[in-house]
C-alpha positions in Angstrom: 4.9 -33.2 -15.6 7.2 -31.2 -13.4 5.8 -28.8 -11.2 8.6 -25.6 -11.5 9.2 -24.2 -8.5 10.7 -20.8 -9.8 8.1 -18.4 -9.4 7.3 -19.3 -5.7 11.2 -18.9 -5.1 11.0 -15.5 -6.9 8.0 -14.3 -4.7 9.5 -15.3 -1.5 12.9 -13.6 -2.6 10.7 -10.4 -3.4 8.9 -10.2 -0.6 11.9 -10.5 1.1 13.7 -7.4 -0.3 10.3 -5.2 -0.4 10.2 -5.6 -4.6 7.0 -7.1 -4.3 4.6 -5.5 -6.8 1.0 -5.1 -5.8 -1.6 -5.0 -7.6 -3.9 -2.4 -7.8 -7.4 -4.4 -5.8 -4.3 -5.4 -2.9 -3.4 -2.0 -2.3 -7.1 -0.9 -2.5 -7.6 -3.4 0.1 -5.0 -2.8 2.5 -5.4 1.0 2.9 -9.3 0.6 2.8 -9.8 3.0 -0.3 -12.2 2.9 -3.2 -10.8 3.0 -6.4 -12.0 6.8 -7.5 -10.5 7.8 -4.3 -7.9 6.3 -5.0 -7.2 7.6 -8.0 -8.1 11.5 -7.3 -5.6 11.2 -4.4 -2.9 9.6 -7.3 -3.7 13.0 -9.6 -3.2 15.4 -6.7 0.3 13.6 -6.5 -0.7 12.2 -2.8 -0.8 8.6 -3.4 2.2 5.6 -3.2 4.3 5.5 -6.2 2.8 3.7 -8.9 3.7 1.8 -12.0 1.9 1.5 -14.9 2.5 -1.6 -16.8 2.4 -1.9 -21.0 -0.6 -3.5 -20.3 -2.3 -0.5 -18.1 -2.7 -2.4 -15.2 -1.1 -0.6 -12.2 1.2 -2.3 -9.6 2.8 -0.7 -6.7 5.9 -1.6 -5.0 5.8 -3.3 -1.0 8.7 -1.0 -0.3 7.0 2.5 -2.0 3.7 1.7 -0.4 5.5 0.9 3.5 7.2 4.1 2.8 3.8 6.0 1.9 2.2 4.6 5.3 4.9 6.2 7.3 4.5 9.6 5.8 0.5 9.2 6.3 1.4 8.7 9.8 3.3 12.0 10.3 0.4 13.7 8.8 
């Protein structure tokens, strides 16, 4: 059987134009928050823009969450 090689192409190409979706433990990971804080931050309209998936799971964009660390910066 074939290994496809499609979805590693797909990544790399995502990564590559900041349309890399996170998921929710990454982002968690990267900006050192827990998960309730996390989420009280997201109702007061403070955190990285988020999308919510059919499935409920919650993924967040490489470009939205770059852009978020700049403005945390400036704060």
């Amino acid at each position: 059987m074939r290994k496809s090689t499609r979805s590693t192409t797909a990544t790399s190409a995502a990564t590559r134009n900041g349309n890399q979706r996170l998921k929710l433990p990454e982002v968690l990971a990267e900006i050192d928050m827990s998960r309730s804080a996390f989420y009280r931050m997201r109702a007061r309209g403070k955190a990285p823009k988020c999308v919510k998936l059919p499935n409920g799971q919650i993924r967040v964009r490489r470009a939205d969450l770059d852009a978020w660390w700049e403005t945390q910066a400036s704060v």
